[in-house]
C-alpha positions as CSV (number, residue, x, y, z in Angstrom):
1,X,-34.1,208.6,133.1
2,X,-38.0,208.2,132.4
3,X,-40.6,208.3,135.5
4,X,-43.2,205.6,135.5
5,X,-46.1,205.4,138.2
6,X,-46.2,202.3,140.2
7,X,-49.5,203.8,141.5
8,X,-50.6,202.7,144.8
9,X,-54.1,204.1,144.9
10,X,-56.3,204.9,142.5
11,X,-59.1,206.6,144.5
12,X,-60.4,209.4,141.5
13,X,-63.9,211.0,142.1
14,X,-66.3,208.9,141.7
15,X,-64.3,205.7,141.9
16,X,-63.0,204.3,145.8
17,X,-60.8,201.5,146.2
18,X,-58.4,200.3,149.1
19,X,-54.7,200.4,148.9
20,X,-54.0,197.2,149.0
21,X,-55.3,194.3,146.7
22,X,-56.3,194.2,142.7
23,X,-59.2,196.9,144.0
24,X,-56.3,199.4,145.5
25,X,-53.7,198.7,142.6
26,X,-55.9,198.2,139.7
27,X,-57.6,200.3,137.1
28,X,-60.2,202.8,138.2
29,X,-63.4,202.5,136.1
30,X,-64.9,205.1,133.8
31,X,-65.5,208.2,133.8
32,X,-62.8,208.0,136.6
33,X,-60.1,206.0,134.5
34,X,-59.7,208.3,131.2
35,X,-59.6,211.4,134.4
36,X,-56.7,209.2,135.7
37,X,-54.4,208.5,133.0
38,X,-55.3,212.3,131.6
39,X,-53.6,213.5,135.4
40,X,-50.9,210.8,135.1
41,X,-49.7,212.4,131.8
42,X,-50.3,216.0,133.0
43,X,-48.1,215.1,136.1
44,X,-44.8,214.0,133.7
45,X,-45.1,210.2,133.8
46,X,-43.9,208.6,131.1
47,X,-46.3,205.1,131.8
48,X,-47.7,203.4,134.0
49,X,-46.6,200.0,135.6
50,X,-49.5,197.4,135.9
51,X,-50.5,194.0,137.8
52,X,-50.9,190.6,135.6
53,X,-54.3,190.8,136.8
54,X,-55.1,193.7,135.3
55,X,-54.2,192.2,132.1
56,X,-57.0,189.6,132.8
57,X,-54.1,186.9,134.1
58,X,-54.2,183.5,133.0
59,X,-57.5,184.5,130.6
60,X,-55.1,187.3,128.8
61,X,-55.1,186.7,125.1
62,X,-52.7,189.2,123.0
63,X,-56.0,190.6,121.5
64,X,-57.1,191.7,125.0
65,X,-54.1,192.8,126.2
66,X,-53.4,194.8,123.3
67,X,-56.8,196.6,123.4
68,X,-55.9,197.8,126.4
69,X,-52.7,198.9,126.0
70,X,-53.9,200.8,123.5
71,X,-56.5,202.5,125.3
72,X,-53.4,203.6,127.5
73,X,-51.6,204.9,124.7
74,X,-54.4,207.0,123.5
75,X,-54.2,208.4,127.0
76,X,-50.6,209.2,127.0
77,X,-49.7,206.7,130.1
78,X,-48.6,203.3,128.5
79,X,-47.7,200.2,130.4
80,X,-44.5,200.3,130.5
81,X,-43.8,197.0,133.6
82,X,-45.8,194.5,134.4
83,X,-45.7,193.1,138.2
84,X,-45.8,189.3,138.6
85,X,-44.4,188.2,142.3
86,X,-45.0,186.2,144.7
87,X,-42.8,183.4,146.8
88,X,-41.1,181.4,144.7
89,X,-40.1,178.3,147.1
90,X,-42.6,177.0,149.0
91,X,-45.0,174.3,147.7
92,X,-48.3,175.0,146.2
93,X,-48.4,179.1,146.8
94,X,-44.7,178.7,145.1
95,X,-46.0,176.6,141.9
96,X,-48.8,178.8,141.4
97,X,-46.6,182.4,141.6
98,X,-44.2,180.3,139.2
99,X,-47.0,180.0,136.5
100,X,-47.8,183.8,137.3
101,X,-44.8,184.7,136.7
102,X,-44.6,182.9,133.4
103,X,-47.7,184.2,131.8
104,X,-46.6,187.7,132.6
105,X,-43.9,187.5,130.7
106,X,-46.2,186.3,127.6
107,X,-48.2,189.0,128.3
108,X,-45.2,191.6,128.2
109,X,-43.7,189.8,125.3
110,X,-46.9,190.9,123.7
111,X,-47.7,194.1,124.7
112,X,-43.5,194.8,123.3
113,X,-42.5,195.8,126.8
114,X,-38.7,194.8,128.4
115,X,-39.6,194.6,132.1
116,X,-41.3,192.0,134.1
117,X,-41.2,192.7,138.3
118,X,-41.3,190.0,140.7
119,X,-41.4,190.7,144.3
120,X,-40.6,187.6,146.2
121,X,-42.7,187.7,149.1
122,X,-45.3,185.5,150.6
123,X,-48.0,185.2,153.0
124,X,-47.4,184.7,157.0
125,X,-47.3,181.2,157.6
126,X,-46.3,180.9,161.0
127,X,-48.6,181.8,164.0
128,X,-46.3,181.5,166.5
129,X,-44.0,184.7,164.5
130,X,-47.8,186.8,163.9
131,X,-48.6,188.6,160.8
132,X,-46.5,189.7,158.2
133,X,-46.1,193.5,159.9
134,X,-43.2,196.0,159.1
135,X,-41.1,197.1,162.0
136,X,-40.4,193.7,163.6
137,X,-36.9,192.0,164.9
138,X,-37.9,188.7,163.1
139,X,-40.0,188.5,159.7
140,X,-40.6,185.4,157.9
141,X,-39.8,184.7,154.5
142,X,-36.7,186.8,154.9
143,X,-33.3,186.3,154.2
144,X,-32.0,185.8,158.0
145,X,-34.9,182.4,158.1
146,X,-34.4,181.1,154.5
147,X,-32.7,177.7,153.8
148,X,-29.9,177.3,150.8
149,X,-32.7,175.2,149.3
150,X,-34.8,177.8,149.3
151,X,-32.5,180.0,147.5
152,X,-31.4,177.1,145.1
153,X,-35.2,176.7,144.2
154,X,-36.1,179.8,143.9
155,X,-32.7,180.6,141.3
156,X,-34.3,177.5,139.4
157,X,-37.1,179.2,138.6
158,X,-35.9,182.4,138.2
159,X,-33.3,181.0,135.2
160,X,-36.5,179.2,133.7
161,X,-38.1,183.0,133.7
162,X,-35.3,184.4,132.4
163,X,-34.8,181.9,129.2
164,X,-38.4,182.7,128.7
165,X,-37.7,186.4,129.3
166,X,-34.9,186.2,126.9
167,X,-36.9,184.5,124.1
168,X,-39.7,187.3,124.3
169,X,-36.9,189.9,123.9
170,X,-37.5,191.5,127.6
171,X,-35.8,191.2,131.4
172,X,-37.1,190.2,134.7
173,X,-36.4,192.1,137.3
174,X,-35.9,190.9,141.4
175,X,-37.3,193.4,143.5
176,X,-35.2,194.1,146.8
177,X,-38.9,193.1,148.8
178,X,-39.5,192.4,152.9
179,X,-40.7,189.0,153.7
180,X,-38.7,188.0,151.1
181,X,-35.4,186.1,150.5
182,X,-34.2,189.0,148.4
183,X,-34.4,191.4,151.2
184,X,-30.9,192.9,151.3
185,X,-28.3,194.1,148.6
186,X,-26.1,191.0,150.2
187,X,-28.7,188.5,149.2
188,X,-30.5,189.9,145.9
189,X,-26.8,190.0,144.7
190,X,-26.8,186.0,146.0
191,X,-29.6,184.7,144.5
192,X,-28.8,187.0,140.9
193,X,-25.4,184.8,141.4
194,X,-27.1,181.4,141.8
195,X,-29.7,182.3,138.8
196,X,-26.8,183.0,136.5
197,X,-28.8,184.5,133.7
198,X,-28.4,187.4,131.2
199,X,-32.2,188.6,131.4
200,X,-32.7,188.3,135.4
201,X,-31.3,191.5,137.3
202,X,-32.2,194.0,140.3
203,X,-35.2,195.9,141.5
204,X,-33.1,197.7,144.4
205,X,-36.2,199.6,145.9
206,X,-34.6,201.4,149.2
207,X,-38.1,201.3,150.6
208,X,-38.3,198.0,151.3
209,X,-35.3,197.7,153.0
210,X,-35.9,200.6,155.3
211,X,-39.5,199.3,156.0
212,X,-38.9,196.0,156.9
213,X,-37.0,195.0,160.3
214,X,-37.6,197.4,163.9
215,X,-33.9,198.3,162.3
216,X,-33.0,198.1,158.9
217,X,-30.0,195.6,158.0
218,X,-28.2,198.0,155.9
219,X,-28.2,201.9,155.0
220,X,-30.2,202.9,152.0
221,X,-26.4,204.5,150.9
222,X,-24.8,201.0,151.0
223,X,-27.4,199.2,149.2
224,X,-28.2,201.4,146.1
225,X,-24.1,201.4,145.5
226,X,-23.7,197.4,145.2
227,X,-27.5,197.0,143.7
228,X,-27.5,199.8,140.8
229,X,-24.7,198.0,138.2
230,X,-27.2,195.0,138.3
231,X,-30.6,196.9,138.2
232,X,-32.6,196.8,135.1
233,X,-35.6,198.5,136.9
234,X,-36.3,200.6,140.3
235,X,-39.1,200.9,142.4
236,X,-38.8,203.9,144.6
237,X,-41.0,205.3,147.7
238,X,-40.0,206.2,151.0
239,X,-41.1,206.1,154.6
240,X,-40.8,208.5,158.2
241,X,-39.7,205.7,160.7
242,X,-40.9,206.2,163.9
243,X,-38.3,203.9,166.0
244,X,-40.0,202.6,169.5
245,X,-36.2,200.6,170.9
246,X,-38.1,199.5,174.4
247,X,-40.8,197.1,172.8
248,X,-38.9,196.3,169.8
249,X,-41.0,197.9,166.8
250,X,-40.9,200.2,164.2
251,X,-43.8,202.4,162.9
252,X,-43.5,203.9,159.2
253,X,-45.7,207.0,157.4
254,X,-45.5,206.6,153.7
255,X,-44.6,210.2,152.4
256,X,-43.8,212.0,148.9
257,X,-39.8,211.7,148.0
258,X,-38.9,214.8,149.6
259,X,-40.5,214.6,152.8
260,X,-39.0,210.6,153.9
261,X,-36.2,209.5,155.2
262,X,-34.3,207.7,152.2
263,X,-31.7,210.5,150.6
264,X,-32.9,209.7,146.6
265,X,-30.2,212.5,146.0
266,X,-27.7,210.3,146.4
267,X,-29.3,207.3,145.1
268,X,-30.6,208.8,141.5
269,X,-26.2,210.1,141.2
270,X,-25.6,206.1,142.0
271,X,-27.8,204.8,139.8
272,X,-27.0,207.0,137.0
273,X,-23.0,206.7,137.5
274,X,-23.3,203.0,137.1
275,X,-24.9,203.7,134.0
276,X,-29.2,202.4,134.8
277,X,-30.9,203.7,131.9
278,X,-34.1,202.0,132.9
279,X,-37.2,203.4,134.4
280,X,-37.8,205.5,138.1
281,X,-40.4,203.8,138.9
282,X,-42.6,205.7,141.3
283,X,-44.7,203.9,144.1
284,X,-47.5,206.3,144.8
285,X,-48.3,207.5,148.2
286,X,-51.4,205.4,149.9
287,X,-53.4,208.3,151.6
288,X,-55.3,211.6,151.1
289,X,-54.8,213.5,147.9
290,X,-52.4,210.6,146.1
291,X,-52.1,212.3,143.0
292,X,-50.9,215.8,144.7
293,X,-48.3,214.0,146.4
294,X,-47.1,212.2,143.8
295,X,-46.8,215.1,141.8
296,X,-44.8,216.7,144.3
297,X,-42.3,213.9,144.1
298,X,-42.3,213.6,140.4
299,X,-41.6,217.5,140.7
300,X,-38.4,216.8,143.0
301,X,-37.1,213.7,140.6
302,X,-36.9,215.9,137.7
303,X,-35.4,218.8,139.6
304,X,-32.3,216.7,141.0
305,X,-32.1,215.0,136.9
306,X,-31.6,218.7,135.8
307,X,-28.9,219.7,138.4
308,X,-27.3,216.3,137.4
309,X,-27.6,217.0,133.5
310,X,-26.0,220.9,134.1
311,X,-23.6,219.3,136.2
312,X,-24.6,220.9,139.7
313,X,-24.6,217.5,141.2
314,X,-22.0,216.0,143.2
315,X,-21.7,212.4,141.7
């Protein structure tokens, strides 16, 4: 199994940027970036994952792309996944994720990659239900508040992605995502049945599910056993949940692999007993020294891979 860095920060002396956004999740600028991808090497990842806008989105022409891929290359960390999500359902928002989605897979089809990720997730859209937090009873855009329309359009586009997907010679990938109809093992599995095609499968990242209601729907355990024989690619991270039971909420501190509270000894045996030959997929801590802390987890990955491979791993 080969480690890729869905990187989550990118702070590298002298360049800052926030977690979240293209800032946070993009590409650090020089002299910081050819530091970054030097570390990301050093570390043992095998590439890196990237967002369509890093490619230049709808501008990207397969010159440009390539250019850059190849300055990634030369720096030992390829793109190896391209992320493209977004809510799929809803007018407008919907249409324009749809077309993101598309050109990503152009732009992987280029670039010679297999894996497209689309997280199904959108923006809070309700007052009356707040912000789109973690740790609530209620979230929109999940699973529990979705229509069978919703799911019906969404599986529309997704087999339109996946002919495309097929043509280019690559997959795309549903990740398992909070505020998101694909929220649960029980309904990624759903909407993968209603898409009904041979290049759309599973992103079952355990995270997700854990970080999304006050109390998760389903055990980490449960959903990595029914996801893995229908994943093609995995995000993993994990999360210290901080459970308040009198006012309803859950609070969450983003840790390295080790430290959290999903058990990825059990999931890495699952995945690799239903056979997933695809990519571990690391999302980076958000805080402090990132690249420490994701070494340490890279560190722990490849230490439960070699118990497995001398068989001192109980599958």
């Amino acid at each position: 199994m080969k480690i890729a860095y869905a990187f989550r920060r990118t702070t590298v002396y002298p360049y800052t940027a926030g977690f979240y956004g293209p800032g946070g999740w993009g590409l650090p600028h020089e002299p910081a970036l050819t530091t970054f991808l030097k570390k990301i090497s050093e570390i043992g990842f095998d590439g890196i994952e990237l967002g369509f806008e890093v490619f230049g989105g709808h501008d990207a022409t397969k010159s440009s792309v390539s250019e850059l891929q190849k300055q990634l290359e030369d720096a030992g960390a390829p793109c190896v996944a391209i992320r493209a999500g977004g809510v799929l359902c809803t007018p407008v928002v919907g249409e324009q994720n749809r077309d993101r989605l598309f050109k990503s897979i152009d732009i992987a089809g280029w670039l010679g990659i297999n894996i497209v990720n689309s997280a199904l997730s959108g923006p809070s859209r309700n007052k009356t239900l707040g912000d789109n937090l973690p740790g609530k009873p209620i979230q929109q855009g999940s699973s529990q508040l979705a229509s069978y329309q919703d799911f019906e359009r969404t599986a529309s586009i997704l087999n339109e992605a996946g002919t495309r997907a097929g043509d280019a010679g690559l997959n795309v990938t549903v990740e398992v995502h909070q505020h998101s109809i694909a929220d649960t093992s029980t309904s990624t599995l759903k909407l993968l049945e209603m898409t009904n095609s041979d290049h759309v499968f599973a992103n079952p990242d355990l995270g997700n599910i854990l970080w999304h209601y006050d109390e998760p729907e389903q055990s980490s355990e449960e959903a990595i056993v029914e996801l893995a024989p229908h994943s093609k690619y995995w995000h993993c991270k994990t999360l210290q949940r901080v459970h308040v039971p009198e006012i309803d909420r859950a609070y969450f501190i983003r840790t390295a692999l080790p430290d959290g509270d999903i058990d990825y000894r059990f999931a890495i045996n699952a995945m690799l007993d239903a056979g997933y030959d695809g990519y571990f997929a690391l999302e980076g801590t958000n805080t402090g020294d990132h690249l420490t802390k994701d070494a340490k987890s890279v560190a722990y990955v490849r230490q439960i891979l070699a118990e497995i491979e001398e068989g001192k791993s109980i599958l």
